[in-house]
Predicted model as a PDB file, atoms N, CA, C, CB and O in Angstrom, pLDDT in the B-factor column:
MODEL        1                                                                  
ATOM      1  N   UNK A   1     110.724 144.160  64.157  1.00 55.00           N  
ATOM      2  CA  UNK A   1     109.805 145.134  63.623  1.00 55.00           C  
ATOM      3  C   UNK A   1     110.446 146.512  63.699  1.00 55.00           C  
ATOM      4  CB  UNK A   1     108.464 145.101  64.381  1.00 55.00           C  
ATOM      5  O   UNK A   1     110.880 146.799  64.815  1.00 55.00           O  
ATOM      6  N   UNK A   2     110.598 147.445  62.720  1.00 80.00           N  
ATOM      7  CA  UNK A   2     110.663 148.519  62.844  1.00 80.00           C  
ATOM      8  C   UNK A   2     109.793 149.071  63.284  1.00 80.00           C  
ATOM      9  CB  UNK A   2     110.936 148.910  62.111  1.00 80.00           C  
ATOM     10  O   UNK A   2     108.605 148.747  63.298  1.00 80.00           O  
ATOM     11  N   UNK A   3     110.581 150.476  63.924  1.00 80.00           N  
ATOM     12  CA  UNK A   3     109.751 151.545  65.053  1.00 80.00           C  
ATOM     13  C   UNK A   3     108.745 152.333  64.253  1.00 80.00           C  
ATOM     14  CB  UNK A   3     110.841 152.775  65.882  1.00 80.00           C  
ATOM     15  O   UNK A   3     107.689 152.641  64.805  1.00 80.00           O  
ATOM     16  N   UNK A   4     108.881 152.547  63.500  1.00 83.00           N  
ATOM     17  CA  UNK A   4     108.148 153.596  62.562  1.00 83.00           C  
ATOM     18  C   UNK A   4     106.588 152.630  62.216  1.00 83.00           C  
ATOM     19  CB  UNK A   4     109.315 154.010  60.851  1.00 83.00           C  
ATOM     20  O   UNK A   4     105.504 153.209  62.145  1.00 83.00           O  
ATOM     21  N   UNK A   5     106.727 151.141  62.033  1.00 88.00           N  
ATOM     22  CA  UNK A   5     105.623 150.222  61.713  1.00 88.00           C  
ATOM     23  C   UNK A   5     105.138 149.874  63.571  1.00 88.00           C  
ATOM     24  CB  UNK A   5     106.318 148.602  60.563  1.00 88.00           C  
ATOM     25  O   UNK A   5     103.949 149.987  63.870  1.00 88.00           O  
ATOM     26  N   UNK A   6     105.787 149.621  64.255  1.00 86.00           N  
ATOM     27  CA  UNK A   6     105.011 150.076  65.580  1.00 86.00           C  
ATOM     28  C   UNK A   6     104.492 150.375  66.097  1.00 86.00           C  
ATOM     29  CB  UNK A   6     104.945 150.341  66.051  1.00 86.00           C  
ATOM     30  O   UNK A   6     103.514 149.874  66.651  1.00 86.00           O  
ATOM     31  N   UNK A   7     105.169 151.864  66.162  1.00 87.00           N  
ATOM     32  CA  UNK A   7     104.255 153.190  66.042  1.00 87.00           C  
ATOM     33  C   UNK A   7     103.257 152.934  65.319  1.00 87.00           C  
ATOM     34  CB  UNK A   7     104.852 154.398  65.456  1.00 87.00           C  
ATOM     35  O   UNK A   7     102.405 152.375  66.009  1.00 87.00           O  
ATOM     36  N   UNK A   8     102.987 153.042  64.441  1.00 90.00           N  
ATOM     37  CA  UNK A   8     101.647 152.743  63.041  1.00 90.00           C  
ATOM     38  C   UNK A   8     100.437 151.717  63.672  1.00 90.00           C  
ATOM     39  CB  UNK A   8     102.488 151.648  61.313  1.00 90.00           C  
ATOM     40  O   UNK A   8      99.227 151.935  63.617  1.00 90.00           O  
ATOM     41  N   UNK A   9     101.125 150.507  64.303  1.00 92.00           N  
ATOM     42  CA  UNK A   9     100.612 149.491  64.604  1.00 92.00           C  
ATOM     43  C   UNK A   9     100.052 149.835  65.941  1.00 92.00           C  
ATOM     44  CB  UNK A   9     101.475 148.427  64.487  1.00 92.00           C  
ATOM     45  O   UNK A   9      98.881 150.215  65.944  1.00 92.00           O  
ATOM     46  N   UNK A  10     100.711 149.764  67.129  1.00 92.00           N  
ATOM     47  CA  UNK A  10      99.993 150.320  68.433  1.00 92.00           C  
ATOM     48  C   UNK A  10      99.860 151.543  68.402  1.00 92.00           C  
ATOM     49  CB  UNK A  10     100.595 150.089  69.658  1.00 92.00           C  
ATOM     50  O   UNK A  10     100.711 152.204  68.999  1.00 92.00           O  
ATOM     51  N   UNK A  11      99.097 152.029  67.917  1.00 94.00           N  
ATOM     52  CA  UNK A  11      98.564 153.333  67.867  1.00 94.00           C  
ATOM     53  C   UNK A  11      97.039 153.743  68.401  1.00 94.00           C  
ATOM     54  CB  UNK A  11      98.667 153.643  66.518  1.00 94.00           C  
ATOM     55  O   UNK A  11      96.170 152.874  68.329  1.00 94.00           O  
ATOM     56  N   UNK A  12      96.761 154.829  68.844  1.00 94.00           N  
ATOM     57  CA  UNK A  12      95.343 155.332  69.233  1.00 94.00           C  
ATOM     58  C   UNK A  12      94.666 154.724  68.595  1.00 94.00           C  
ATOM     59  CB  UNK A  12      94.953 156.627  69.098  1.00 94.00           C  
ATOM     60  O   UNK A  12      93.885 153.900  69.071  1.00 94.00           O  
ATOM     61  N   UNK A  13      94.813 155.028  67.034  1.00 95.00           N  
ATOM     62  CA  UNK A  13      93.986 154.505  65.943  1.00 95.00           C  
ATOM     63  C   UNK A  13      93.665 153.173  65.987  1.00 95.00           C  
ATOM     64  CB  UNK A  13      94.552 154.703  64.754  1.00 95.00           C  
ATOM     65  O   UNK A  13      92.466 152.943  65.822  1.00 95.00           O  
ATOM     66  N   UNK A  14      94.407 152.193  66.167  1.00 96.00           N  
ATOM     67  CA  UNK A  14      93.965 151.116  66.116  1.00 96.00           C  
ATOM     68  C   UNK A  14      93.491 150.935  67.537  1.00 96.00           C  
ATOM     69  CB  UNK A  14      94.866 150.221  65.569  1.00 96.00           C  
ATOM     70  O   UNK A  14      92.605 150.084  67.459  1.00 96.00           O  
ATOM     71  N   UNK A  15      93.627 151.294  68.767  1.00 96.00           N  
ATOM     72  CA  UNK A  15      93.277 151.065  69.941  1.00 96.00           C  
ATOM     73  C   UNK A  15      91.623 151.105  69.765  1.00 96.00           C  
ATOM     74  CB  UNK A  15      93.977 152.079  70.931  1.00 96.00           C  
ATOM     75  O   UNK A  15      90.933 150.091  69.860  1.00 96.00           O  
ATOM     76  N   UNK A  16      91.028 152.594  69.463  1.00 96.00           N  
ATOM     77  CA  UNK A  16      89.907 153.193  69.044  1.00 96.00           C  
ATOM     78  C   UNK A  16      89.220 151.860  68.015  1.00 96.00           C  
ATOM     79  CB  UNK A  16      90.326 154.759  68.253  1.00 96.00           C  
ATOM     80  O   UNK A  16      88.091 151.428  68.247  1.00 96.00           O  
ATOM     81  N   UNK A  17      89.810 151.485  67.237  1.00 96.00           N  
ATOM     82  CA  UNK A  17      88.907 150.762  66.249  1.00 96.00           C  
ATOM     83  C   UNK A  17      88.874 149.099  66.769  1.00 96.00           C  
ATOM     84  CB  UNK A  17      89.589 150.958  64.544  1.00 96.00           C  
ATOM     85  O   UNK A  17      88.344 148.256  66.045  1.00 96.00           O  
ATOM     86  N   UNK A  18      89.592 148.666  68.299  1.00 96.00           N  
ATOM     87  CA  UNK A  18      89.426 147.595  68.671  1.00 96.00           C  
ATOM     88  C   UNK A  18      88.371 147.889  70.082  1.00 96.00           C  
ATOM     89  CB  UNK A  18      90.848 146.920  68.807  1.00 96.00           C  
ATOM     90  O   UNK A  18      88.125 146.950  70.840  1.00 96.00           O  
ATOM     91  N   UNK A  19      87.913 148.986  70.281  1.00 95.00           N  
ATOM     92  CA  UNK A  19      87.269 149.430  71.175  1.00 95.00           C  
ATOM     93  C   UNK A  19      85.915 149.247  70.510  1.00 95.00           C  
ATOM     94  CB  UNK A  19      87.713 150.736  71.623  1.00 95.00           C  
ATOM     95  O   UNK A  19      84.894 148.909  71.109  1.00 95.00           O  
ATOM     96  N   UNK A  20      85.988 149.447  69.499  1.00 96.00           N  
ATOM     97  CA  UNK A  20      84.471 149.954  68.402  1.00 96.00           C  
ATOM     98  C   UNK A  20      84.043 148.688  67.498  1.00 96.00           C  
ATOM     99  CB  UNK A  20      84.918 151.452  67.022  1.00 96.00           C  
ATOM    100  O   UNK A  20      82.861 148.605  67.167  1.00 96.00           O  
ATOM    101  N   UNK A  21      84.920 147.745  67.106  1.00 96.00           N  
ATOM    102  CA  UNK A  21      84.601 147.008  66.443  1.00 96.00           C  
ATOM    103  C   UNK A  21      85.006 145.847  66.802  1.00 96.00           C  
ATOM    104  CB  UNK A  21      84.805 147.306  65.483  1.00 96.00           C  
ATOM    105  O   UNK A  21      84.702 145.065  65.901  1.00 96.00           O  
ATOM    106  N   UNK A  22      85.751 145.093  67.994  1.00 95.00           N  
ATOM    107  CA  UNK A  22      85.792 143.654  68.264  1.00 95.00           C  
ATOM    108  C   UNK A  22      85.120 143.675  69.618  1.00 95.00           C  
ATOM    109  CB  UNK A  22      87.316 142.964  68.250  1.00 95.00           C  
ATOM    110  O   UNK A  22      84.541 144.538  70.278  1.00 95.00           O  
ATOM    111  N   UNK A  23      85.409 142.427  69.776  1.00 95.00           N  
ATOM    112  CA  UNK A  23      84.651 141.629  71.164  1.00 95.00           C  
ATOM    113  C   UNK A  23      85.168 142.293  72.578  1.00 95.00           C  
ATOM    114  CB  UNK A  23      85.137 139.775  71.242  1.00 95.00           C  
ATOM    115  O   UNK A  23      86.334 142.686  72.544  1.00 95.00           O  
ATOM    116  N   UNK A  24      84.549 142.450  73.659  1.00 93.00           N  
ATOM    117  CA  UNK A  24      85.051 143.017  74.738  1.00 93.00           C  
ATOM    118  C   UNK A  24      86.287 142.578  75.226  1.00 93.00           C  
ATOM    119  CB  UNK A  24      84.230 142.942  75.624  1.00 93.00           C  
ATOM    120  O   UNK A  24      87.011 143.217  75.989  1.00 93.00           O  
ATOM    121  N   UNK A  25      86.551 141.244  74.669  1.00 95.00           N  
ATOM    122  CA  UNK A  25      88.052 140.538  75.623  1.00 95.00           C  
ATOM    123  C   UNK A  25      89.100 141.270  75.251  1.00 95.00           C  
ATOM    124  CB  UNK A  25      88.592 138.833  75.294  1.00 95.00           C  
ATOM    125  O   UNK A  25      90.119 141.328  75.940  1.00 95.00           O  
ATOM    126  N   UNK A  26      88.907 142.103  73.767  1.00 95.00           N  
ATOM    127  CA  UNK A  26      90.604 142.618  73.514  1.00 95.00           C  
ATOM    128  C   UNK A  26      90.506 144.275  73.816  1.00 95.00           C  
ATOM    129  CB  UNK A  26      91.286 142.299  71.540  1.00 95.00           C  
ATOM    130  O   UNK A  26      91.060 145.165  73.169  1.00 95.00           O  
ATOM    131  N   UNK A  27      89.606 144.421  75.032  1.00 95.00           N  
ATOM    132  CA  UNK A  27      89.878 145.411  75.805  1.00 95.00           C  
ATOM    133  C   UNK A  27      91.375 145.390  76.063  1.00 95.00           C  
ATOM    134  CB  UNK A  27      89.064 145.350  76.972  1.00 95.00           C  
ATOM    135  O   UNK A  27      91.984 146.223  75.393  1.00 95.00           O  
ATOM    136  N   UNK A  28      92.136 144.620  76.893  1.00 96.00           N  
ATOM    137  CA  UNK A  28      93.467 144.594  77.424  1.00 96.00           C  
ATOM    138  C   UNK A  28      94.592 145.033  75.690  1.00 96.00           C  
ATOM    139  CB  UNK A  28      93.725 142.648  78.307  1.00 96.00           C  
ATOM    140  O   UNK A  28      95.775 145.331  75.857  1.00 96.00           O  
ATOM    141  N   UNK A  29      94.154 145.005  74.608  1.00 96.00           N  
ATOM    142  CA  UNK A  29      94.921 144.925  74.030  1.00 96.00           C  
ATOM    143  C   UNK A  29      94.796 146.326  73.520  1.00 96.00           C  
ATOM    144  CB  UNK A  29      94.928 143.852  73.357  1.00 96.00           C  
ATOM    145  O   UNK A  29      95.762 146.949  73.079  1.00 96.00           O  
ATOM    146  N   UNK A  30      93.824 146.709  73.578  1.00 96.00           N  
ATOM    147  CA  UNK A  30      93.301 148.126  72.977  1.00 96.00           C  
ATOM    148  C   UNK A  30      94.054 149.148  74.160  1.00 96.00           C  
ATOM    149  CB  UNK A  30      91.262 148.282  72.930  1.00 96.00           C  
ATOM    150  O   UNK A  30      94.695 150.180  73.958  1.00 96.00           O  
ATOM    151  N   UNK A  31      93.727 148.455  75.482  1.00 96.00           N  
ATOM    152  CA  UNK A  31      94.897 149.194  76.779  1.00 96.00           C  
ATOM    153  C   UNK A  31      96.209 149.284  76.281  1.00 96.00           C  
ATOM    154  CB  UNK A  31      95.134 148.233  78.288  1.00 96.00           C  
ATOM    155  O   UNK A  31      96.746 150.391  76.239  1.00 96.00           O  
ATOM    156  N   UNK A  32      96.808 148.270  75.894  1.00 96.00           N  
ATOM    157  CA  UNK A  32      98.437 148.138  75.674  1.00 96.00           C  
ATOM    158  C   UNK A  32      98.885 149.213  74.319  1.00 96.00           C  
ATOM    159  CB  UNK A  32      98.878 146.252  75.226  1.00 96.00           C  
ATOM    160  O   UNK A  32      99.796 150.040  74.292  1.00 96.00           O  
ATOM    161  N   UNK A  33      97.922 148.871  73.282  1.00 95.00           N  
ATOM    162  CA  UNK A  33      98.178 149.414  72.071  1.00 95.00           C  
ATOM    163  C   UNK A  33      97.692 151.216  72.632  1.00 95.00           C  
ATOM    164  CB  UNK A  33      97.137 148.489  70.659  1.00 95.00           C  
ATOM    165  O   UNK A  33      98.287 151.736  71.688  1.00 95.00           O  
ATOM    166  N   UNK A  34      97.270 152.095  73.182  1.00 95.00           N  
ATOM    167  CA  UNK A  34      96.830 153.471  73.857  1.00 95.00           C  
ATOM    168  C   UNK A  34      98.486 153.572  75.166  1.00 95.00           C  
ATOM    169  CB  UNK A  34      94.674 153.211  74.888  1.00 95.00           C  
ATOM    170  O   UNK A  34      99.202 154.573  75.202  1.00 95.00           O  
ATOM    171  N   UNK A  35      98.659 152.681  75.801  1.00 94.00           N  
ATOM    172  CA  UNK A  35      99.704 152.554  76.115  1.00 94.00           C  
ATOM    173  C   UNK A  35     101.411 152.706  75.612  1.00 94.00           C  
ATOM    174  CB  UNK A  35      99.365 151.780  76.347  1.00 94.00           C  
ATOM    175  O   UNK A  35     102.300 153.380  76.133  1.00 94.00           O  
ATOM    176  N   UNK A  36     101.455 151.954  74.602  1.00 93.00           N  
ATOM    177  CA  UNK A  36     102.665 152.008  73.767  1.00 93.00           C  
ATOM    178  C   UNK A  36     102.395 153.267  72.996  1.00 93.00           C  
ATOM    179  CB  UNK A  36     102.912 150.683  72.813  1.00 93.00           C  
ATOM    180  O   UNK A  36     103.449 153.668  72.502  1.00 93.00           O  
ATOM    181  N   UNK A  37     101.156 154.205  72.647  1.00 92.00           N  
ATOM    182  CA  UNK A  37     101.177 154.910  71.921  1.00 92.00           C  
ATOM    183  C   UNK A  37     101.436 156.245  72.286  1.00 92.00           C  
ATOM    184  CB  UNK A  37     100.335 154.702  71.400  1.00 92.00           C  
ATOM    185  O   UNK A  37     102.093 156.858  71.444  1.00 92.00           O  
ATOM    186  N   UNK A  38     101.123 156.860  73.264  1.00 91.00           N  
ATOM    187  CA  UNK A  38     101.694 157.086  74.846  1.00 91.00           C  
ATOM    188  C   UNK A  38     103.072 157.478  75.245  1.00 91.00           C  
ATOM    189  CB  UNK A  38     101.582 155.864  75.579  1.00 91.00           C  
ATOM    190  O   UNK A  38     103.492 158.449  75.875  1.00 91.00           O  
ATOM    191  N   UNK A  39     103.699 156.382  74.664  1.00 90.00           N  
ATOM    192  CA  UNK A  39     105.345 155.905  75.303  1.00 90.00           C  
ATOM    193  C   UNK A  39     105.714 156.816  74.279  1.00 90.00           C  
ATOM    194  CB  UNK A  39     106.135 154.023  75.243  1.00 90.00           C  
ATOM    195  O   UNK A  39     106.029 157.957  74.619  1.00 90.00           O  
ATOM    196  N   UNK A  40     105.731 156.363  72.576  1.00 87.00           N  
ATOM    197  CA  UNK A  40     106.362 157.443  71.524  1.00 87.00           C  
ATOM    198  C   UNK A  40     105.917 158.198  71.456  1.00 87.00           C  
ATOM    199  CB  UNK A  40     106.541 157.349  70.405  1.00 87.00           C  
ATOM    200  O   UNK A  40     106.562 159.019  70.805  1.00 87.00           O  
ATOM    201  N   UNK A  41     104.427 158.772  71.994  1.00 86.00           N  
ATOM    202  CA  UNK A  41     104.564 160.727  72.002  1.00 86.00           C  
ATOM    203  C   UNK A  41     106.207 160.931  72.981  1.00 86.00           C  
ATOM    204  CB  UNK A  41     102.638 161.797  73.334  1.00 86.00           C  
ATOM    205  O   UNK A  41     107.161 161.602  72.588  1.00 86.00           O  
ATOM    206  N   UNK A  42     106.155 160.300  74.032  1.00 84.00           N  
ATOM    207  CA  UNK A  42     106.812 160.939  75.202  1.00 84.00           C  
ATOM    208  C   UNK A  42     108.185 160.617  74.576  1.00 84.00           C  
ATOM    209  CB  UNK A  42     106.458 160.299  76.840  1.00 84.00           C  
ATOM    210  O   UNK A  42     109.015 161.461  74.915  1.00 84.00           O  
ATOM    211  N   UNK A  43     108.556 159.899  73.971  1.00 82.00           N  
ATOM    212  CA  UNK A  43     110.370 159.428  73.348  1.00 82.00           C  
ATOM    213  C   UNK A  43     110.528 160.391  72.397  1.00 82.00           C  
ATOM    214  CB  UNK A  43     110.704 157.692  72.445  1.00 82.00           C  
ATOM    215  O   UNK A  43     111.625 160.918  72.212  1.00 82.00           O  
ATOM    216  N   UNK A  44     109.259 160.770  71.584  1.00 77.00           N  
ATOM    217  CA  UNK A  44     109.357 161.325  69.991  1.00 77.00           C  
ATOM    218  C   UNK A  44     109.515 162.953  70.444  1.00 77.00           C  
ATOM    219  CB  UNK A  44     107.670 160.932  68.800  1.00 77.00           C  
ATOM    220  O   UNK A  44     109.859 163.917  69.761  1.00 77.00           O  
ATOM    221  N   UNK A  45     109.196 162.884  71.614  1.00 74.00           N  
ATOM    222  CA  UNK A  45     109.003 164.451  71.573  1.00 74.00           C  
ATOM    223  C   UNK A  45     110.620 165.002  71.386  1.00 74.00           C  
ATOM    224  CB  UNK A  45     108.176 165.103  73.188  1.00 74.00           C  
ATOM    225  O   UNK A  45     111.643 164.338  71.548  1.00 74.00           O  
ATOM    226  N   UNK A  46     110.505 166.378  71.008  1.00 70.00           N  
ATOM    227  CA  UNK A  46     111.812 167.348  70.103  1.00 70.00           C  
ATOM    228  C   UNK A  46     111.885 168.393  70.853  1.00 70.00           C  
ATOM    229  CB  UNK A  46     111.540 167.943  68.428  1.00 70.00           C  
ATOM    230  O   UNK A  46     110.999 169.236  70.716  1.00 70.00           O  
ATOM    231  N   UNK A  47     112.851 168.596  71.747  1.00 69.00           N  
ATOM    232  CA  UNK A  47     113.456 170.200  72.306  1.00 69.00           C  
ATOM    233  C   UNK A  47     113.898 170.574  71.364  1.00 69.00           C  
ATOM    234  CB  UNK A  47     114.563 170.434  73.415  1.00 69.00           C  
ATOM    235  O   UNK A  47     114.762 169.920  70.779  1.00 69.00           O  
ATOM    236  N   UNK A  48     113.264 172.237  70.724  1.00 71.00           N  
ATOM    237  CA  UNK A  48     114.328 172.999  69.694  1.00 71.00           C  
ATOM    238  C   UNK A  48     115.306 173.262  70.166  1.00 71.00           C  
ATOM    239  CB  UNK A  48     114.036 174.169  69.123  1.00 71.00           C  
ATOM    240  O   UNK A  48     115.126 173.606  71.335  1.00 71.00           O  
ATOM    241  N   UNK A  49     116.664 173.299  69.771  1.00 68.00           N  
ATOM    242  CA  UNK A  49     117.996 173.604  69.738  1.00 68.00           C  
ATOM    243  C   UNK A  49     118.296 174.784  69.176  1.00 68.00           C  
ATOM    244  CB  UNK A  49     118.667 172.709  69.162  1.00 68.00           C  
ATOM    245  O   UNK A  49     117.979 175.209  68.065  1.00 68.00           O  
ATOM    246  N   UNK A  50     119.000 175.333  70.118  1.00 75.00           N  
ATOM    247  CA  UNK A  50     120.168 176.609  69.568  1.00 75.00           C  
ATOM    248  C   UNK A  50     120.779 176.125  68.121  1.00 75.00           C  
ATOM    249  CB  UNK A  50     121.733 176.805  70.822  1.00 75.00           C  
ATOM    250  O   UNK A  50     120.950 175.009  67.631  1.00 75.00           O  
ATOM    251  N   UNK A  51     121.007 177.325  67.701  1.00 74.00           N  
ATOM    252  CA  UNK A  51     121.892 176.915  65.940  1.00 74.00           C  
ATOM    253  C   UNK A  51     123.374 176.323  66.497  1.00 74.00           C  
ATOM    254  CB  UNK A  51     122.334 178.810  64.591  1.00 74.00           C  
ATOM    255  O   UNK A  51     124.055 175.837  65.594  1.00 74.00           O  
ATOM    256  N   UNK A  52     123.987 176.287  67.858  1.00 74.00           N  
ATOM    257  CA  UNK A  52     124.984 176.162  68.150  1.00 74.00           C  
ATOM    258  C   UNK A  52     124.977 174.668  68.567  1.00 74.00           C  
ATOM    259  CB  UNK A  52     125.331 177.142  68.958  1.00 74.00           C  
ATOM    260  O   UNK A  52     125.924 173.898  68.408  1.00 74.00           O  
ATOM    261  N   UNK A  53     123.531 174.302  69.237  1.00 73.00           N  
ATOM    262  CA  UNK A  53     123.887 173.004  69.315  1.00 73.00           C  
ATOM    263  C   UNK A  53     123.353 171.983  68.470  1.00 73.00           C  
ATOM    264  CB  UNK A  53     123.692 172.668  70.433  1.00 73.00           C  
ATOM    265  O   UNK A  53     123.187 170.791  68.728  1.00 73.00           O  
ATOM    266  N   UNK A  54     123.028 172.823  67.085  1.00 70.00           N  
ATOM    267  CA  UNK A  54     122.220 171.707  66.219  1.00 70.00           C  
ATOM    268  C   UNK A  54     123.754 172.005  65.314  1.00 70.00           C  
ATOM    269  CB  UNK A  54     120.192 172.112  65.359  1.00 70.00           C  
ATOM    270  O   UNK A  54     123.995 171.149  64.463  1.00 70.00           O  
ATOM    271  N   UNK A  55     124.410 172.737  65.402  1.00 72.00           N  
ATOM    272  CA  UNK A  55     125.813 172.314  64.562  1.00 72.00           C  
ATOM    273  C   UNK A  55     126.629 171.598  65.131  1.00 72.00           C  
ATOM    274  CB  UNK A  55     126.661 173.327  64.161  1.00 72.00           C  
ATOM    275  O   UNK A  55     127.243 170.849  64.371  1.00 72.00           O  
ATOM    276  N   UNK A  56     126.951 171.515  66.493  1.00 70.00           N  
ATOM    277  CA  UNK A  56     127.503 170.164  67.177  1.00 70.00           C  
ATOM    278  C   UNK A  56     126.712 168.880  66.684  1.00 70.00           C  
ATOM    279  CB  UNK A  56     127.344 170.248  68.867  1.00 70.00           C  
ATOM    280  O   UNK A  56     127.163 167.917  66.063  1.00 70.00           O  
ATOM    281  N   UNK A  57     125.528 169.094  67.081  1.00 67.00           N  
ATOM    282  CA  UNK A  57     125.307 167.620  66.465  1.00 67.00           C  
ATOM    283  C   UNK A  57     125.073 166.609  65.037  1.00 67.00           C  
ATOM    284  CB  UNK A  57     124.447 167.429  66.958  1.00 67.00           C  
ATOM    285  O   UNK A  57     124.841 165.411  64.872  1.00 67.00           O  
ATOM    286  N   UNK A  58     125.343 168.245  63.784  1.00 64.00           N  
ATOM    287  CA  UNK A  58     125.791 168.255  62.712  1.00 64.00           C  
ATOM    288  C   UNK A  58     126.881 166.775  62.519  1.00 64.00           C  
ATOM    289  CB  UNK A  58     126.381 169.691  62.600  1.00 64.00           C  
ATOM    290  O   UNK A  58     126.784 165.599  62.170  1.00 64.00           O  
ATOM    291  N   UNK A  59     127.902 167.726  62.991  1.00 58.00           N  
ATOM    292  CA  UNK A  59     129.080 166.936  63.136  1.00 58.00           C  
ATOM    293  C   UNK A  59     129.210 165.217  63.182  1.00 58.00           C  
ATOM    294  CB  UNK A  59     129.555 167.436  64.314  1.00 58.00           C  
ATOM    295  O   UNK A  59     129.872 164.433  62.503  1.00 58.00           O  
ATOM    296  N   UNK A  60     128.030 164.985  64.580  1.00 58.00           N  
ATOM    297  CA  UNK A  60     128.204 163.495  64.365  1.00 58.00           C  
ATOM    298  C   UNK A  60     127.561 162.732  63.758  1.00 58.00           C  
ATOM    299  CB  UNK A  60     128.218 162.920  65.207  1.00 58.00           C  
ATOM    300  O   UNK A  60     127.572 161.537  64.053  1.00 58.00           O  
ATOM    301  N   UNK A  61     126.649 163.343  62.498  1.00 57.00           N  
ATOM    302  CA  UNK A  61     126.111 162.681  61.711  1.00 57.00           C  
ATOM    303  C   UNK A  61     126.880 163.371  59.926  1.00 57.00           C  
ATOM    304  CB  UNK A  61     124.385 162.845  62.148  1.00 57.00           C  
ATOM    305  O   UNK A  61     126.372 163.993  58.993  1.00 57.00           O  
ATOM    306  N   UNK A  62     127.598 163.093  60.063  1.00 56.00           N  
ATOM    307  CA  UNK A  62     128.852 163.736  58.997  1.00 56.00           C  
ATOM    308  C   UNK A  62     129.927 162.988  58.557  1.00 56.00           C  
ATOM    309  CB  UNK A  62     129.613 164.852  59.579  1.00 56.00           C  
ATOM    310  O   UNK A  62     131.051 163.404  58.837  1.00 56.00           O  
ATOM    311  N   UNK A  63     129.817 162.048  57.975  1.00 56.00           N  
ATOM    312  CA  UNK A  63     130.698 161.098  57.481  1.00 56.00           C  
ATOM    313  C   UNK A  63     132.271 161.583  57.643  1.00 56.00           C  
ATOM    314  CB  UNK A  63     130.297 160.831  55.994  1.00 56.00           C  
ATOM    315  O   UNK A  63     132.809 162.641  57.315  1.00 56.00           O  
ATOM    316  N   UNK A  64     132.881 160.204  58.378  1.00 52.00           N  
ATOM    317  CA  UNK A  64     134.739 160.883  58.339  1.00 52.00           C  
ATOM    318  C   UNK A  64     135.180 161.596  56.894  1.00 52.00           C  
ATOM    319  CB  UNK A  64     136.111 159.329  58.500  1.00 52.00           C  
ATOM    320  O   UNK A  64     135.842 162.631  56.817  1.00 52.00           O  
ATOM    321  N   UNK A  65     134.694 160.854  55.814  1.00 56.00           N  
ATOM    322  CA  UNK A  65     135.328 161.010  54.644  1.00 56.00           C  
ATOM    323  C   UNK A  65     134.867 162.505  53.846  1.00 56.00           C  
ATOM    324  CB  UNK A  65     134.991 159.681  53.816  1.00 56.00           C  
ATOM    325  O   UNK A  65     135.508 162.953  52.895  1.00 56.00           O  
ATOM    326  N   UNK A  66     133.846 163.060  54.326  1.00 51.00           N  
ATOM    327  CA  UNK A  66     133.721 164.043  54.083  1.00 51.00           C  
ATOM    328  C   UNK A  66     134.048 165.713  55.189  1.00 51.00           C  
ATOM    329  CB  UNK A  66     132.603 163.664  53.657  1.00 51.00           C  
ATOM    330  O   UNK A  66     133.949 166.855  54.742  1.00 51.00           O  
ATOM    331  N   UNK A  67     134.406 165.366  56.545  1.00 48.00           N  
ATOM    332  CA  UNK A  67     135.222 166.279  57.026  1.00 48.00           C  
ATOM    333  C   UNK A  67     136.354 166.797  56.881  1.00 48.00           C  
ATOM    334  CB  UNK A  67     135.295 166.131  57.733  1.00 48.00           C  
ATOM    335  O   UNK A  67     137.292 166.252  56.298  1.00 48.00           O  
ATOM    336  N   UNK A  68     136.375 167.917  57.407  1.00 54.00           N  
ATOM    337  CA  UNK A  68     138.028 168.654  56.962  1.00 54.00           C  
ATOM    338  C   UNK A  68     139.009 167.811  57.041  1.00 54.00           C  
ATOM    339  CB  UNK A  68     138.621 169.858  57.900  1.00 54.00           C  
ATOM    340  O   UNK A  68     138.602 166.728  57.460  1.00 54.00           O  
ATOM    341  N   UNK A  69     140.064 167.825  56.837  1.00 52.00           N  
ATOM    342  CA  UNK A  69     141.159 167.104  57.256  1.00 52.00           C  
ATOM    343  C   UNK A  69     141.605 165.863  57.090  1.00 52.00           C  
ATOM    344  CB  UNK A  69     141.166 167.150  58.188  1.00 52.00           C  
ATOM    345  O   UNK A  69     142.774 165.516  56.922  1.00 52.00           O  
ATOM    346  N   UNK A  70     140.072 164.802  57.172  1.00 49.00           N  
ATOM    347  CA  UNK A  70     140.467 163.678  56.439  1.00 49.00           C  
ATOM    348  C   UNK A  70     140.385 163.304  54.749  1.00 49.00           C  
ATOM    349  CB  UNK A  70     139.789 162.817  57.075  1.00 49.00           C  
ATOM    350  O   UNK A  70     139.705 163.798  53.849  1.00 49.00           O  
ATOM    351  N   UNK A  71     141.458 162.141  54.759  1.00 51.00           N  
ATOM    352  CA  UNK A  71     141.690 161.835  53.455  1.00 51.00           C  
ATOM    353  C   UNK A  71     140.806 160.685  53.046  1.00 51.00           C  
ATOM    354  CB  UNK A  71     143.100 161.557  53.248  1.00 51.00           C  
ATOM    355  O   UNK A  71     140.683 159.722  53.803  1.00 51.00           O  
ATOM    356  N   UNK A  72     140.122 160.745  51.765  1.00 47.00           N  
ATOM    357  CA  UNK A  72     139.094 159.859  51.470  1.00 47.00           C  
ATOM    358  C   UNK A  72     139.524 159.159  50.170  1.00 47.00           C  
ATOM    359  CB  UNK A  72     137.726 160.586  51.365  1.00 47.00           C  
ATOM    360  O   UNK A  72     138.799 158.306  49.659  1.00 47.00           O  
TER     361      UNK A  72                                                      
ENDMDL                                                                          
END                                                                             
């Protein structure tokens, strides 16, 4: 499964609508899914960067074939 459909999937949102609209047993699942949702605020979160270190990390998303020096 991709992360991005994950995310989507255990989400508040669906936690909330298994809280509201199924049977009490998938309490535990409505826990897990508020849980995992939880986890990618805390992974997803973004420190802004200096212009100095968002051009370092330019770099390693910069194909060889298009840097200085090499031949393509």
């Amino acid at each position: 499964m991709r992360v991005n459909l994950a995310a989507q999937v255990l989400s508040a949102s669906v936690a909330a609508v298994l809280k509201a609209f199924t049977p009490p047993d998938t309490a535990a699942t409505a826990q897990l899914c508020e849980m995992v949702d939880s986890f990618f605020d805390c992974i997803m979160f973004v420190v802004p960067l200096s212009i100095k270190e968002r051009e370092s990390l330019s770099l390693l998303h910069t194909p060889l074939c298009t840097m200085k020096g090499s031949s393509g």
